[in-house]
N, C-alpha and C positions, 0 to 999 in steps of 0.2 A: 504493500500500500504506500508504504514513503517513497518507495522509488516512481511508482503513479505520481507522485503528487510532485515529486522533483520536476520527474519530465514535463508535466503540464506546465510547470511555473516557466522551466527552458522553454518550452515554447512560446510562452506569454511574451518572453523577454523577449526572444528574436521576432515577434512580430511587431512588438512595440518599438523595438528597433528599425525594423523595416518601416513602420509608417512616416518618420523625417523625410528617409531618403525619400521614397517615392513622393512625398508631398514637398519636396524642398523646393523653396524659391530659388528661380533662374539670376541672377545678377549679371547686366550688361553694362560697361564701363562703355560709355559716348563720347568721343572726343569729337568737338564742334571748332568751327573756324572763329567764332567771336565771344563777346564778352557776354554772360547770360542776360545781360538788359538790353543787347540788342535783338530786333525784331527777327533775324535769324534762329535765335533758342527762344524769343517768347509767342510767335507765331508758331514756330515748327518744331524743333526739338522738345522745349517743355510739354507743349498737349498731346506730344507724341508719346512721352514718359510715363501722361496722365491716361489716357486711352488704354496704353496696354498695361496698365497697374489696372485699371478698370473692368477692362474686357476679359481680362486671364483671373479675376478674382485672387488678385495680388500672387497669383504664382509665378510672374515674370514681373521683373522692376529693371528699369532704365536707369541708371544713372549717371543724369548730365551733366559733364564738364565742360566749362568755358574753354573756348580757347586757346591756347598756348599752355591750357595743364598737363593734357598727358603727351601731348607731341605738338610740334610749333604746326601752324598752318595748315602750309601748303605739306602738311608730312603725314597727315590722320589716315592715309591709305596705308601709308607703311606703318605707322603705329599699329593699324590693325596684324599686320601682316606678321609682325615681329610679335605679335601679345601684348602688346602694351595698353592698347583699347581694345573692347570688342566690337566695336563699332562705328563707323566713319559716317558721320552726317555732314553732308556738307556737297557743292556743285562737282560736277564730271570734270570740269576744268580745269579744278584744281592739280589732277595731275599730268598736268601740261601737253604741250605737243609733240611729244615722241610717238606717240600714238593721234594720229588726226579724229578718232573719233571721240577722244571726250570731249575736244571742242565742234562737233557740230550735236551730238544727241540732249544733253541737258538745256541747253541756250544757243543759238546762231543767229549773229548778224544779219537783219533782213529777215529772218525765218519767222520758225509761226508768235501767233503773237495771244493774247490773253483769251482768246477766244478760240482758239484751235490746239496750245499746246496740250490740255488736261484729254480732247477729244482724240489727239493724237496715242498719246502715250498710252491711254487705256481700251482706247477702241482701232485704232489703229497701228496697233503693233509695235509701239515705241517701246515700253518695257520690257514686253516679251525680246526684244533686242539687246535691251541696254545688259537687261540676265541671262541671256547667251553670251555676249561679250565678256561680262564679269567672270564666267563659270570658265569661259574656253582662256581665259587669256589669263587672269589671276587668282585662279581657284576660289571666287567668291562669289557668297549670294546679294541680292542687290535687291532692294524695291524702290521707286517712287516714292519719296516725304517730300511733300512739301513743295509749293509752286509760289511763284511772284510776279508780279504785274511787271510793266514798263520804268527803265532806268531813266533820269533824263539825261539827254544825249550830250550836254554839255552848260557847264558854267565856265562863260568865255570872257576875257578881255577883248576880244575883234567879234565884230559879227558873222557869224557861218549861216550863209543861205543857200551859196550853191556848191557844189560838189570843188569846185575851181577855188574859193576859200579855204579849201584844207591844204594846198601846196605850200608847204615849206611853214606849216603851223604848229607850233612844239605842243604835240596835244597828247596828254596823257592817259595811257590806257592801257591794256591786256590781252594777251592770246592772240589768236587771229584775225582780230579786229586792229590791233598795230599794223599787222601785214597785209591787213586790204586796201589800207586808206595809206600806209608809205606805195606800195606797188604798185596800188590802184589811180592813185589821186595827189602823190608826191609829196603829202604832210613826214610833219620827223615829229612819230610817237617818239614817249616819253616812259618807259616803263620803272616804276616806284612804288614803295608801298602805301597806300592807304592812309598811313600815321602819318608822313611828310607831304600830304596834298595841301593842307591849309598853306602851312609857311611859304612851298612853292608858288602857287598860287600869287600869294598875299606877296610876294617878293618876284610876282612877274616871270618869274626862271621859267614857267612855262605858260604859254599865251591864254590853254582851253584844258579843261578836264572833264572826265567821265567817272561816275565813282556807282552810287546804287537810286535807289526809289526819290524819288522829291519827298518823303517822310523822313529816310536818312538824312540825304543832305542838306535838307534845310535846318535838323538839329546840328549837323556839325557847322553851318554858317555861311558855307560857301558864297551863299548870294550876299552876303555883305559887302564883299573882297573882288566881285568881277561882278561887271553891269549887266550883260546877256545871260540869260536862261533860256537855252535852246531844248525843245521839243520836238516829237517824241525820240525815246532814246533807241532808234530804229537799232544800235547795235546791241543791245538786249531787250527785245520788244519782250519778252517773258522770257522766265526762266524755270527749272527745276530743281530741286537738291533728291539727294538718295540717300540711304542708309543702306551701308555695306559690310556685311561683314563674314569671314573666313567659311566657307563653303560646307568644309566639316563639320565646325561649330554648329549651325543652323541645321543641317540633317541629322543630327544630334539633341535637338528640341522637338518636342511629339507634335504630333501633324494639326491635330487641333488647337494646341498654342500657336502653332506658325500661320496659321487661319487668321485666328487672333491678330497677332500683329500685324499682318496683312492688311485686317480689315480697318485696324488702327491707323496703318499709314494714309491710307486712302480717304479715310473722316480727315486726318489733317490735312491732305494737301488739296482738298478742295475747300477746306475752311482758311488756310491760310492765303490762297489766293483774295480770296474774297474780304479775309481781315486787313491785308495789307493795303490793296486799293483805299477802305475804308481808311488807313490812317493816310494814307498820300492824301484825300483828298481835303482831309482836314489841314495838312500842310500846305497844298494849293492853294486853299482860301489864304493863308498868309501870305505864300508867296506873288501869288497875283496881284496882291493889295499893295506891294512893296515897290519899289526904285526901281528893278531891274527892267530892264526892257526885253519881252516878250520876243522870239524868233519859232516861227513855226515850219520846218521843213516841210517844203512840195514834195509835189510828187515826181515831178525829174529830178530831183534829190533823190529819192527815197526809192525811182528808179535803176539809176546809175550805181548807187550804192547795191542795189541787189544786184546787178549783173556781175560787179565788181567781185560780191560777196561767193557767188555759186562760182565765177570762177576760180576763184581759192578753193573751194573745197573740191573743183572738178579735178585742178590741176593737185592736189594734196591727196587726194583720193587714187591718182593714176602712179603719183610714186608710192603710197603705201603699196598698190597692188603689187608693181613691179619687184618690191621688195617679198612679197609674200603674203600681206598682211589684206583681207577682204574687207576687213569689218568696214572702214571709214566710203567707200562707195555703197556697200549696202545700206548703211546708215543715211548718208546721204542722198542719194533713191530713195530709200523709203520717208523722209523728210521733204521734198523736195515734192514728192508728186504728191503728197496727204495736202502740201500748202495750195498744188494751183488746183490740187481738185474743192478744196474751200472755197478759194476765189473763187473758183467756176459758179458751185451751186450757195452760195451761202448768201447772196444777194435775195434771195426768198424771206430772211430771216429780218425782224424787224429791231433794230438795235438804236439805242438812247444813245446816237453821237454827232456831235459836230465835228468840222474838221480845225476849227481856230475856238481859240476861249476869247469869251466874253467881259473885257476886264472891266472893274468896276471904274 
């Protein structure tokens, strides 16, 4: 009988043992490109953290780090890579152009814009790409977090109206968007970080800059320091961010959590588009109201600029291939004909826009 009653207790033990494990919460270390008070982690990454703490019934928790905690910047893919984050939220751009297709799938110059990129990406095969890319080229899984409206296109000391105004203009910018407009159009991009845009600026060292949303950089000031505020920022007309992270890790989480977070990214990135406009346009009302004088790009601008633009990716596209590398033409095809088949039928659709604002 005591030996009965041993074993039932051993028993007891190891299953009460066993219930932690199987009920343990998942912990994911986030490493984000900015400071947590920027609209970056309070648009996207925080109600990303908050969703899937919600939807998994606290068996999965996010844990988001600003910035420069667990890896600088531009380095959160390799943080993942190494262990140091589990997770990389932040744009396809950031890991540069060695590979041309992270700068045409997340955001392109002239591409789709606030109203085609969400229809893109989820009904048009944009993700189901970006997650073939990730899985074939860096052993990771990848979803969709997180979208954002139109950058504006520049806070300038000269005024830019037509494509001929950008020759030999120190305009400060990034990625493939330097190399459309020096190649295209004869300006001398400026590329810098972020943190030295005021001073430059405000000390003239360069003429015109490009940085994020009119709710950004109206709190950082820019329009104090240069009279133009040129419109729309046709070189990030919309954008995307993703969360990334190590392939085995994620097939490694049970199928019904990964549903979960799934379905979490997707509440954010269609919320976060929709929250950010809402704070740009809160900042438009100031800015509109303000000194600057108002430049609205046409549409032979905004023409030239896209021709300029797809032949960068045609000609970036035919040396990836030649080297080996498909993905940046397929990406760019599949990009390219989702936008003129918009154009074509999307004229049906009846939309709240002007083509110039109405300043007070």
């Amino acid at each position: 009988m005591r030996h009965m009653f041993r074993r039932a207790a051993l028993g007891a033990a190891v299953a009460l043992l066993a219930v932690p494990a199987a009920a343990q919460t998942i912990t994911l270390r986030a490493a984000t490109i900015a400071p947590k008070t920027s609209v970056y982690n309070t648009a996207i990454a925080i109600p990303f953290a908050a969703y899937v703490e919600k939807l998994t019934d606290g068996k999965v928790k996010i844990d988001v780090q600003e910035g420069g905690v667990l890896a600088p910047i531009f380095k959160i893919y390799e943080a993942v890579e190494d262990g140091r984050a589990d997770i990389a939220i932040g744009p396809a751009s950031f890991l540069g152009g060695k590979d041309p297709t992270n700068l045409i799938i997340g955001s392109f110059p002239t591409g789709l814009g606030v109203d085609s990129i969400i229809p893109w990406m989820y009904n048009g095969g944009g993700e189901k790409l970006l997650q073939e890319h990730r899985r074939a080229t860096m052993k990771m899984h990848t979803m969709v977090l997180g979208a954002g409206p139109s950058e504006v296109f520049a806070h300038s000391h000269k005024p830019i109206k037509t494509v001929e105004d950008l020759k030999g203009l120190k305009f400060r910018t990034l990625g493939n968007w330097a190399a459309i407009i020096k190649d295209g159009f004869g300006a001398a991009p400026v590329v810098v970080p972020g943190s030295e845009l005021y001073s430059m600026l405000e000390k003239k060292a360069i003429d015109a800059m490009e940085y994020s949303m009119p709710s950004e950089n109206r709190a950082l000031g820019f329009q104090e320091i240069a009279k133009y505020l040129i419109m729309p920022g046709i070189h990030a007309g919309s954008w995307t961010f993703e969360a990334a992270m190590q392939a085995d890790k994620w097939d490694k989480i049970p199928k019904d959590l990964q549903e979960k977070i799934a379905l979490a990214a997707r509440l954010v990135t269609f919320e976060s588009l929709n929250s950010i406009i809402m704070q740009d346009f809160t900042a438009l009302e100031t800015l509109l109201a303000g000194k600057n004088e108002i430049i609205i790009l046409d549409e032979t601008f905004k023409r030239k600029a896209k021709e300029a633009a797809r032949k960068w990716a045609a000609d970036a596209a035919a040396k990836a291939k030649a080297e080996g590398n498909p993905w940046p033409e397929r990406v760019a095809k599949s990009v390219f004909d989702f936008q003129d088949r918009w154009e074509k039928y999307s004229p049906y659709l009846v939309v709240d826009h002007k083509d110039e604002f109405t300043k007070k």
